[in-house]
VEXDREN-2710 file (C-alpha; in Angstrom, 1 decimal):
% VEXDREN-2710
k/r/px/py/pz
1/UNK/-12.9/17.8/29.8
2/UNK/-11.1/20.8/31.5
3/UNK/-7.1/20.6/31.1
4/UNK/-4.8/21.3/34.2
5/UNK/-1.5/22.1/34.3
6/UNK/1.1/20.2/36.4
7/UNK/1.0/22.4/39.4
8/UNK/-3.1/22.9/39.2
9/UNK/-3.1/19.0/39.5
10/UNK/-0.9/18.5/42.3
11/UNK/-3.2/21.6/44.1
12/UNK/-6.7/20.0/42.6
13/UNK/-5.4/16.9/44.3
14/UNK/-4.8/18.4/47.4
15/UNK/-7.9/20.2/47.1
16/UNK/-10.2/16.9/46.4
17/UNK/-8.1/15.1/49.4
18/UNK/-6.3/12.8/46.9
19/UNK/-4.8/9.5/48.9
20/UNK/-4.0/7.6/46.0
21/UNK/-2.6/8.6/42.1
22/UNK/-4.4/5.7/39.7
23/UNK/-2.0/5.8/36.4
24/UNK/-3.9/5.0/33.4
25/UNK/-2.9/4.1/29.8
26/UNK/-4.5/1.5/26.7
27/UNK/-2.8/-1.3/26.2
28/UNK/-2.7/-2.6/22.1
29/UNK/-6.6/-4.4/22.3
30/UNK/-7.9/-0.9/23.7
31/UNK/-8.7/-1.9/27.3
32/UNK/-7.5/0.3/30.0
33/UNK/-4.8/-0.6/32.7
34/UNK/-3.7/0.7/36.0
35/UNK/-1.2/1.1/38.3
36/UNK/-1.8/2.5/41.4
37/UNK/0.6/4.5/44.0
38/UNK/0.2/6.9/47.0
39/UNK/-0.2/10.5/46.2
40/UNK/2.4/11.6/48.2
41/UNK/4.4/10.4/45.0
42/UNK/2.9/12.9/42.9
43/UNK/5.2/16.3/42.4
44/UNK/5.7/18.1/39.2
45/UNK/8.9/16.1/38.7
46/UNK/6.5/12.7/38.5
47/UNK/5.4/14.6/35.0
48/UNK/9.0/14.7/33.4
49/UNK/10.5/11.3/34.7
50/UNK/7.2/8.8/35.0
51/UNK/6.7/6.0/36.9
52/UNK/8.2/2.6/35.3
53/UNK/6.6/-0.6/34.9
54/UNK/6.8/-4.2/32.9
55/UNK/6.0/-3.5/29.5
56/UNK/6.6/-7.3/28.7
57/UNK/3.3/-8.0/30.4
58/UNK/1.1/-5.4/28.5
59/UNK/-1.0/-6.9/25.4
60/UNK/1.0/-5.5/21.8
61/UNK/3.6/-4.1/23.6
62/UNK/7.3/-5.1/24.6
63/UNK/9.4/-8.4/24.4
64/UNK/10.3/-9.5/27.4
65/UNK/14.3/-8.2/26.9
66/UNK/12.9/-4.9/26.4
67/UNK/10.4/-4.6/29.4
68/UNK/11.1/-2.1/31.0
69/UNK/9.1/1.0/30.5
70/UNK/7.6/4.6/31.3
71/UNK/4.1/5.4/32.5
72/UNK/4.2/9.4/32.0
73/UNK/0.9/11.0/33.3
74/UNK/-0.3/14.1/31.2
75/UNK/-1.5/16.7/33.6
76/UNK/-4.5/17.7/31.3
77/UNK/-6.0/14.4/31.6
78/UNK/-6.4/14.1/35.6
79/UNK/-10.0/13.5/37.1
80/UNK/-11.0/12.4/40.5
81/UNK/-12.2/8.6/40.3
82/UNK/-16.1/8.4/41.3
83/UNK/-16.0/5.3/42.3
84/UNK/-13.0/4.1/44.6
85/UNK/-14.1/3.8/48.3
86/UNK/-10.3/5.8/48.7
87/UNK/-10.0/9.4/47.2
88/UNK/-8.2/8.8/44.1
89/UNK/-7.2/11.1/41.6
90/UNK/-7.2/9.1/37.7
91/UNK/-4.4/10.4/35.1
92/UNK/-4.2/8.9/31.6
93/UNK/-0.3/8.6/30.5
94/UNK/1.5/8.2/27.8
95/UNK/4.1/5.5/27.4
96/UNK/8.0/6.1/26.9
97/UNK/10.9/4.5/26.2
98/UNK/13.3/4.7/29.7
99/UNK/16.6/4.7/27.6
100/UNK/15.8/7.2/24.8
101/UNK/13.4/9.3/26.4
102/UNK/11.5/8.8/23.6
103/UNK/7.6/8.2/23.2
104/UNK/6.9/4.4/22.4
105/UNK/5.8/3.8/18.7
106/UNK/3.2/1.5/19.4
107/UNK/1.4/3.2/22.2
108/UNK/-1.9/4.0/20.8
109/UNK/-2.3/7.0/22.3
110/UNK/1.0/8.2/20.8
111/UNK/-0.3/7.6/17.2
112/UNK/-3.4/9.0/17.8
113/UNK/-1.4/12.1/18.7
114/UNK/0.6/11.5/15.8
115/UNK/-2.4/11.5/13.5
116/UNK/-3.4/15.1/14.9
117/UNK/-0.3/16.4/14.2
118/UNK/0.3/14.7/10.6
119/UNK/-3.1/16.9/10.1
120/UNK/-1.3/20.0/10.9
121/UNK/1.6/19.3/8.8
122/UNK/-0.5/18.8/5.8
123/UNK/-2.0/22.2/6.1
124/UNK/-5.3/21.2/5.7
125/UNK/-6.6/21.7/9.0
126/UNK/-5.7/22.1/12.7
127/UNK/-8.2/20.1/14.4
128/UNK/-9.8/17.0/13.8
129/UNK/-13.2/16.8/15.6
130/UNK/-14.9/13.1/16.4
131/UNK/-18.2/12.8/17.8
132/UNK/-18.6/9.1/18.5
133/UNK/-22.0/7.4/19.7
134/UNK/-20.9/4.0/21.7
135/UNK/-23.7/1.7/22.1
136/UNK/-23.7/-1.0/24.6
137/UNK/-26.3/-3.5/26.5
138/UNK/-26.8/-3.7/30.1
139/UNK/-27.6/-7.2/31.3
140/UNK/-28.7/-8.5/34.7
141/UNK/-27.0/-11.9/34.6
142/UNK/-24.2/-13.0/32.3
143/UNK/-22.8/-16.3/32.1
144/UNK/-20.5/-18.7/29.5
145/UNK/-17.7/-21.2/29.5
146/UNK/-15.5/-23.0/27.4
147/UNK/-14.3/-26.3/28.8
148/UNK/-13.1/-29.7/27.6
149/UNK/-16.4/-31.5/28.3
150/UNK/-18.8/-28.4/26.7
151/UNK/-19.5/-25.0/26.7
152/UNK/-22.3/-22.5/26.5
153/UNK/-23.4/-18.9/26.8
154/UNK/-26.4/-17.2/28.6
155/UNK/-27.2/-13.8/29.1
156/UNK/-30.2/-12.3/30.9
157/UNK/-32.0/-9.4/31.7
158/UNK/-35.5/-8.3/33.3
159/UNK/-36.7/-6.6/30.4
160/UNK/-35.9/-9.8/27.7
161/UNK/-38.3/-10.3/25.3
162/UNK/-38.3/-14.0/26.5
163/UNK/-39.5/-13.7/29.5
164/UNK/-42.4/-12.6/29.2
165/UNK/-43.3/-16.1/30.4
166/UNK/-40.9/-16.5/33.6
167/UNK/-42.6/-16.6/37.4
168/UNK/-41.0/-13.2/38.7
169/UNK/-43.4/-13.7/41.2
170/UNK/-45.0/-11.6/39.5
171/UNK/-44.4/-11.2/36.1
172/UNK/-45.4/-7.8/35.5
173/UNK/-45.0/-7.8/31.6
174/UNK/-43.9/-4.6/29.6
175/UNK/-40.9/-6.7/28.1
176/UNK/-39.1/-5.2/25.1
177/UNK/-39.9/-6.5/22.3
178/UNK/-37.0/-7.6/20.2
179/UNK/-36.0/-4.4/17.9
180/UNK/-38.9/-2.4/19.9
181/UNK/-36.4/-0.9/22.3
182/UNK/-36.2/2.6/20.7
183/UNK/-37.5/4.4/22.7
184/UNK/-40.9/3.8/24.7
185/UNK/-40.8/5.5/27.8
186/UNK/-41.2/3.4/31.2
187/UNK/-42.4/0.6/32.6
188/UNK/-41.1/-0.7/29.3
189/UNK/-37.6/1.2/29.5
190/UNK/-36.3/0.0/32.9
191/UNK/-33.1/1.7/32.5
192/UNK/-34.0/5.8/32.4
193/UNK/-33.1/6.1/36.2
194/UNK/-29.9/4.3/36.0
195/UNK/-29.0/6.3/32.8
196/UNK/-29.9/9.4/34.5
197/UNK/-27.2/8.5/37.6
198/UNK/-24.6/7.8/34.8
199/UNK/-25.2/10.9/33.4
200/UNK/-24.6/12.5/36.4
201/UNK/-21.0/10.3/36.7
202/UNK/-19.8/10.9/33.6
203/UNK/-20.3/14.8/34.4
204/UNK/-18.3/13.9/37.2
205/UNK/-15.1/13.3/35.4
206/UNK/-15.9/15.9/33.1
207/UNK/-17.6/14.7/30.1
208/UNK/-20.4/16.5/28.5
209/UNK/-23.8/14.2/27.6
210/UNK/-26.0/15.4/25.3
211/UNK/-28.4/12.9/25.0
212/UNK/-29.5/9.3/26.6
213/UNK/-31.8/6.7/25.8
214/UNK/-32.9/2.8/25.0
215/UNK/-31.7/1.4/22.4
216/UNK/-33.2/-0.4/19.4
217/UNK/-32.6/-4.1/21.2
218/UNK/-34.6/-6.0/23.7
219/UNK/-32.9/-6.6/26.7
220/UNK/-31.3/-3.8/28.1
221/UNK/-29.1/-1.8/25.0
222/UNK/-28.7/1.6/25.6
223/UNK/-27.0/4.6/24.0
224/UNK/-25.5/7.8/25.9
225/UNK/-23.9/10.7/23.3
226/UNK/-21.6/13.1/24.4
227/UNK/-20.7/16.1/22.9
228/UNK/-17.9/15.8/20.0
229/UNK/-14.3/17.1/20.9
230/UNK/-10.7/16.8/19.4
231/UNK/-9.5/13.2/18.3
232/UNK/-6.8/12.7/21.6
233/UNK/-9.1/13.8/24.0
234/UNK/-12.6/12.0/22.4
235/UNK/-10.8/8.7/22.8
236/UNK/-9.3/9.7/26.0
237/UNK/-13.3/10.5/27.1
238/UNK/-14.4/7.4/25.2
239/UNK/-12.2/5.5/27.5
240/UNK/-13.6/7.4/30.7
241/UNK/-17.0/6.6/29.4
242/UNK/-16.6/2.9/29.2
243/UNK/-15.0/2.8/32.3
244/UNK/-18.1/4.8/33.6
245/UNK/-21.0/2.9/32.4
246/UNK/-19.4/-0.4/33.2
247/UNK/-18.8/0.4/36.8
248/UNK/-22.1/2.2/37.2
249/UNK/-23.5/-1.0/36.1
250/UNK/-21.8/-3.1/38.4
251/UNK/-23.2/-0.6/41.5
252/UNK/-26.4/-1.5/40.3
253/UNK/-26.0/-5.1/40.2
254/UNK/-25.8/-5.0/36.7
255/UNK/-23.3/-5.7/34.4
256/UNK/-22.5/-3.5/31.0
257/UNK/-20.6/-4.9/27.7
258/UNK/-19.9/-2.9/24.5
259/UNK/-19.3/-6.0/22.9
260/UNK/-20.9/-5.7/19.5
261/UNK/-23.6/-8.3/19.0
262/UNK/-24.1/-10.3/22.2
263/UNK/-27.9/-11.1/21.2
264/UNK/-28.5/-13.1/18.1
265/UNK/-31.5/-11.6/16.0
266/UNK/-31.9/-8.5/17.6
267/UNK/-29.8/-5.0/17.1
268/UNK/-26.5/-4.9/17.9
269/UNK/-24.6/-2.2/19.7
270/UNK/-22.5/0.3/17.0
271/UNK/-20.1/3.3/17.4
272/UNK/-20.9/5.4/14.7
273/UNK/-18.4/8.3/14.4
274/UNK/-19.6/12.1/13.7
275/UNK/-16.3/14.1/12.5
276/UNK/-14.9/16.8/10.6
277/UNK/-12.0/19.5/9.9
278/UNK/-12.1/22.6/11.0
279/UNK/-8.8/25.6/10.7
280/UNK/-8.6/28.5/12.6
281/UNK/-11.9/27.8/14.7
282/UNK/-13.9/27.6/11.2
283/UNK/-15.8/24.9/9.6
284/UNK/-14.5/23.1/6.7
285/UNK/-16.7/20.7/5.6
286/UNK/-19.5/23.2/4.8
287/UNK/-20.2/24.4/1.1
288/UNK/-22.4/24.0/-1.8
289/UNK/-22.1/20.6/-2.7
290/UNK/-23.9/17.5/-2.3
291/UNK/-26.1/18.1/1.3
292/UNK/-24.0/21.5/2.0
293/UNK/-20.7/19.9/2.1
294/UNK/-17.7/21.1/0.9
295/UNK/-15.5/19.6/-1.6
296/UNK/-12.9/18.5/0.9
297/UNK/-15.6/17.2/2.8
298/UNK/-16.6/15.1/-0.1
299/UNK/-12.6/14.0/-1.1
300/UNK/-12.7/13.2/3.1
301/UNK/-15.7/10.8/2.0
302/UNK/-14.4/9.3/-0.8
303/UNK/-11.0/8.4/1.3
304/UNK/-13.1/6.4/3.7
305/UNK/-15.3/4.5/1.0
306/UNK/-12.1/3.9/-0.5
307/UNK/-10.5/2.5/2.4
308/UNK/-12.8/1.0/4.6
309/UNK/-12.1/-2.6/4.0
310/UNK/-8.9/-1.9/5.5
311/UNK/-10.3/0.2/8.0
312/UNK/-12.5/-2.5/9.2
313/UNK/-9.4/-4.5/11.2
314/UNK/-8.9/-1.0/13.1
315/UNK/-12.8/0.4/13.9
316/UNK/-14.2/-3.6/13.6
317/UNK/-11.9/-5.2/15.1
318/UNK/-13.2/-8.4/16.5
319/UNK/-14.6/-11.9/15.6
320/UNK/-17.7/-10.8/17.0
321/UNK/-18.0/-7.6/15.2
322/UNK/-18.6/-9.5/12.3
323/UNK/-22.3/-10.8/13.2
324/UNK/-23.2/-6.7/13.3
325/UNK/-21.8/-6.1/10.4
326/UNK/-25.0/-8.0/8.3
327/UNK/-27.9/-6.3/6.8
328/UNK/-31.4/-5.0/8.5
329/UNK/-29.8/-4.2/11.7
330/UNK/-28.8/-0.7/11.7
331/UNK/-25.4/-1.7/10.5
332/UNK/-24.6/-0.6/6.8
333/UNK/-22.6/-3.0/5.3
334/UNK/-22.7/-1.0/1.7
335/UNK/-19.8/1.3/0.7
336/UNK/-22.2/4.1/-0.1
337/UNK/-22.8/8.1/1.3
338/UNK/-25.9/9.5/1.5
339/UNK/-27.6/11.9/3.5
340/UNK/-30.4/11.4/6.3
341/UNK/-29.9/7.7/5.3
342/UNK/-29.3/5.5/8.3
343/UNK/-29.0/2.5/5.6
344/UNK/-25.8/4.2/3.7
345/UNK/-22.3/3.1/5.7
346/UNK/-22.1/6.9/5.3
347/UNK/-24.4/9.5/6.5
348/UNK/-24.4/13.1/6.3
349/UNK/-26.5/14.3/8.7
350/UNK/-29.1/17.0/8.1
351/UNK/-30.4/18.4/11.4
352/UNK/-29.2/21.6/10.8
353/UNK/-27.7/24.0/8.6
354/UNK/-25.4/25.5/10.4
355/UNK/-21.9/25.2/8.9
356/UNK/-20.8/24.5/12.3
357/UNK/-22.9/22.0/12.4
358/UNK/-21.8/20.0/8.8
359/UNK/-19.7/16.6/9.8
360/UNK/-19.9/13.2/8.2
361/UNK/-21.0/9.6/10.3
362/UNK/-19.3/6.4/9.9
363/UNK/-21.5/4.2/10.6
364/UNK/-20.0/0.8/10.4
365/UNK/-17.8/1.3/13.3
366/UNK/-18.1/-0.3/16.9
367/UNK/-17.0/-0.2/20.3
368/UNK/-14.9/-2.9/20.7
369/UNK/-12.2/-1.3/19.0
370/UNK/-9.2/0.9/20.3
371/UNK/-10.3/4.4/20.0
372/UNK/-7.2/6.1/19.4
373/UNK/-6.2/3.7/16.7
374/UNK/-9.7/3.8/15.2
375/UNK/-10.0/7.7/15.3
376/UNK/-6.5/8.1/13.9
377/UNK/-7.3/5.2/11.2
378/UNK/-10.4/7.4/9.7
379/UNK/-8.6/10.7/9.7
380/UNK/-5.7/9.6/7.7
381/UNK/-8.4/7.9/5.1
382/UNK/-9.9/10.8/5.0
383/UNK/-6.8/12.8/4.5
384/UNK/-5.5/10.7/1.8
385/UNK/-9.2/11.2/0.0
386/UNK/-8.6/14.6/0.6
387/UNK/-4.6/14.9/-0.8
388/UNK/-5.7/12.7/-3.7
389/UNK/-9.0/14.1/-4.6
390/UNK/-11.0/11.1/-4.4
391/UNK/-14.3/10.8/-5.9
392/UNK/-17.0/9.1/-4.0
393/UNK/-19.0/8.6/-6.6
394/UNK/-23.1/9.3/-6.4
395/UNK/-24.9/9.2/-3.1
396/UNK/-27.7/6.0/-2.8
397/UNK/-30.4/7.8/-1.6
398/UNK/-32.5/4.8/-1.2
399/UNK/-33.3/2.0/1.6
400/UNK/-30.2/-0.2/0.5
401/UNK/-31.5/-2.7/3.0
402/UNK/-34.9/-3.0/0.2
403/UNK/-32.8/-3.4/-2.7
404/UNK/-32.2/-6.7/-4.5
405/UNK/-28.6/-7.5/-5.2
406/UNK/-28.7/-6.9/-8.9
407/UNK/-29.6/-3.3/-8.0
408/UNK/-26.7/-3.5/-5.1
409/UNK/-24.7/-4.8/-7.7
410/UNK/-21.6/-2.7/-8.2
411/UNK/-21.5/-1.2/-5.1
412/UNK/-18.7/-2.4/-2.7
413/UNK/-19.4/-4.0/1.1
414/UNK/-17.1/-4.1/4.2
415/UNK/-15.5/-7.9/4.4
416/UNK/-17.5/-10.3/6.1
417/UNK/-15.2/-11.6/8.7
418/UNK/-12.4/-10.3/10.8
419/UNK/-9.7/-12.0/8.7
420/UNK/-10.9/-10.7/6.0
421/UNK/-10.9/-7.4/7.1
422/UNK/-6.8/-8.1/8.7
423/UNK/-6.4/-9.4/5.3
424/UNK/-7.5/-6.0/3.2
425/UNK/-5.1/-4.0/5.6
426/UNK/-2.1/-6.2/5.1
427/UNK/-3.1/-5.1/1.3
428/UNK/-3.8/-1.4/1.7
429/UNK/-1.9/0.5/4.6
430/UNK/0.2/3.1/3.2
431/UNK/-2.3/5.8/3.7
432/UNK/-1.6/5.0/7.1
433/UNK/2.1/5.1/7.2
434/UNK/2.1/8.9/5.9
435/UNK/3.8/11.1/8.7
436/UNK/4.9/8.1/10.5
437/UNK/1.7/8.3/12.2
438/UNK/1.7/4.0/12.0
439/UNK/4.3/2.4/11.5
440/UNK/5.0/-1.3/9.6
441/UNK/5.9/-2.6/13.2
442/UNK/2.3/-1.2/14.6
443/UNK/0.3/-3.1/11.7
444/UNK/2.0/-6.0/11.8
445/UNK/1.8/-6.4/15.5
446/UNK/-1.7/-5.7/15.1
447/UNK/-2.6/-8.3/12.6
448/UNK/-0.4/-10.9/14.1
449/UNK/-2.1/-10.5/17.4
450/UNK/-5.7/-10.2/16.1
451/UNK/-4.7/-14.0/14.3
452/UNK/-3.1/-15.4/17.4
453/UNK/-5.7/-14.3/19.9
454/UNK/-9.1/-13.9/18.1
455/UNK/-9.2/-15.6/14.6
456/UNK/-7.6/-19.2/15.7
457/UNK/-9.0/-19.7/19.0
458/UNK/-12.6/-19.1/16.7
459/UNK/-11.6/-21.7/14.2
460/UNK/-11.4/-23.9/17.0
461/UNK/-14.0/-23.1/19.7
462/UNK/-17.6/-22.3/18.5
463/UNK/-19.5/-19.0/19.5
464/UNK/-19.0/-19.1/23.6
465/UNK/-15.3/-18.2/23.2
466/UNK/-16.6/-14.7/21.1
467/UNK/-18.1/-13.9/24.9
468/UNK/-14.9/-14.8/26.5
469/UNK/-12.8/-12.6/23.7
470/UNK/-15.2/-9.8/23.8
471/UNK/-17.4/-9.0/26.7
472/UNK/-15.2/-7.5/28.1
473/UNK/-13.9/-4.6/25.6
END
């Protein structure tokens, strides 16, 4: 995304015929909020005082005797909003403290900026690349409740697998079959035309695609990739791109959810995250190790391995992520690298040789989580593989979905529920709190709110209440 300075915003504005200034910024969860005033507000002061607002009311963040708070939009960040009927100019923020000045600790793009920096410190690199590929479903009808008297959940969509039967009047057939989504071309893929007007959107507010398509999953999943870039500004696109697909959706009478596994027995919808170090403008994950990687590259992989149990509660972090996270659906639940193995939780891809080109995937990841805190989460794993020379042991370069569990047996999984996962971060976390990039604050808050809001209500209520906690992310 192309960055502007304070004084090229205020003219771009002028330029687009701005009438409003949407403030932006990601409240604890990872859902964007908004607070909207009229342009005429907007001078290059705006950037160095910010525009206040109640804290209290804002998921994770301040008590209600400490409301009071600072929006402060970051100049590089503004894009024109494609879909408000009023011209509208879209800034992300960060969030402050009014007394101090200072930025606020547990602002998740603050510790995502912290992590960048921490990376700088350590000498090992200047930049921290993430390339993540968001997967989501796009339904035609969605419907659940949880009452006192029952509850249920329904989604729908024209090209279901189970209705192949229904009276459409007429039913013209070319359903998807359930895991035959990837990728048959039209009638069967409803969705290219759609996909290709997205595209066109998200180029709109300045994000690069490289690629779309259908997904593996009956019923509407879908993937667009865009092109990798620096952790801060990835999660500040990813947060762009949700808000793109999800209101394209709704133009099209549709509705979109990157909610992990809304479908039971089919695919569901991942996030798995390309990245890599580079100093200087130069690769540093290339070498002659395993799959041309580097040694640090390899450390970087052992820190993940090492610490994705933990990780889980930040890139996983919902009830419902935990019905992906099983075998045979494109979700690796084995601690294990390989390379051009989809089946390993990590992959090194091998499209090219190109040094430029050498990263590692994550594959376990998904989108309901809070990018910033997810990105920054993975980096300082790999970091502390990295500082401590962690050994990832051999790479599986076999189907682990084919192999029995005496052959699996010594290999490590990711935990099988969300408390588990909160649970193994409450145990390892201080390869987070290097740098003060997370604090003891930010993780407690975070597990306390995770067992409040998700783990409880799901002890109580049975699986309609994971659509009411998660369609919505």
């Amino acid at each position: 995304m192309s960055k502007k300075t304070a004084s090229e915003v205020i003219e771009y504005a002028k330029q687009q015929g701005a009438k409003m200034l949407d403030l932006r910024f990601i409240d604890l969860p990872g859902v964007w909020q908004h607070t909207t005033v009229p342009i005429n507000r907007l001078d290059e002061s705006a950037f160095e005082d910010g525009f206040g607002f109640d804290g209290s009311s804002i998921r994770g963040y301040a008590p209600i005797n400490a409301s009071d708070m600072l929006v402060m939009p970051d100049p590089g960040s503004a894009q024109m909003d494609p879909f408000t009927a009023m011209p509208t100019l879209a800034v992300i923020c960060n969030i402050h403290d009014p007394i101090t000045g200072e930025p606020y600790a547990r602002d998740p793009r603050y510790i995502a900026r912290k992590a960048e920096q921490y990376l700088k410190q350590t000498g090992l690199g200047d930049t921290a690349y993430f390339g993540p590929e968001a997967e989501f479903f796009v339904f035609d009808d969605v419907r659940f409740d949880v009452a006192n008297n029952g509850s249920f959940h329904e989604v729908d969509s024209g090209e279901g697998a189970w209705n192949s039967g229904r009276d459409e009047g007429p039913n013209l057939g070319h359903k998807v079959k359930h895991k035959g989504g990837y990728f048959p071309v039209s009638p069967v893929d409803t969705l290219v035309d759609w996909r290709n007007t997205t595209c066109e959107l998200l180029t709109s507010v300045g994000i690069e695609v490289e690629v779309h398509h259908h997904e593996v999953a009956t019923a509407g999943q879908c993937e667009i990739d865009m092109k990798f870039d620096a952790l801060t500004d990835m999660a500040d696109q990813l947060m762009w791109f949700k808000y793109v697909v999800k209101n394209s959706a709704r133009m099209a009478g549709k509705t979109a959810t990157f909610m992990p596994k809304p479908l039971y027995g089919d695919n569901g919808s991942g996030m798995h995250c390309h990245q890599s170090i580079w100093k200087e403008g130069k690769p540093l994950f290339a070498g002659d190790q395993y799959a041309g990687m580097s040694e640090m590259a390899l450390h970087y992989i052992g820190g993940i391995l090492e610490h994705a149990p933990a990780l889980c509660a930040l890139t996983n972090p919902t009830f419902n992520s935990y019905r992906r996270l099983v075998p045979g659906y494109e979700a690796p639940v084995n601690l294990a690298y390989s390379s051009r193995n989809r089946s390993a939780s990590i992959r090194i891809p091998m499209y090219s040789n190109s040094p430029k080109a050498k990263r590692l995937e994550a594959r376990f990841p998904d989108p309901s989580c809070n990018p910033y805190l997810a990105f920054a989460a993975m980096l300082m794993a790999g970091l502390d593989g990295i500082e401590r020379k962690l050994d990832p042991g051999d790479p599986l370069d076999k189907d682990l979905y084919s192999l029995s569990p005496e052959e699996l047996k010594g290999v490590p999984t990711v935990p099988g529920s969300l408390d588990g996962a909160l649970e193994a971060l409450e145990r390892d976390h201080e390869f987070l709190l290097k740098g003060d990039v997370f604090t003891q604050d930010i993780i407690q808050e975070w597990v306390g709110f995770k067992r409040q809001h998700e783990v409880e209500p799901m002890r109580l209520r049975p699986t309609p209440m994971e659509f009411m906690l998660t369609y919505d992310t």
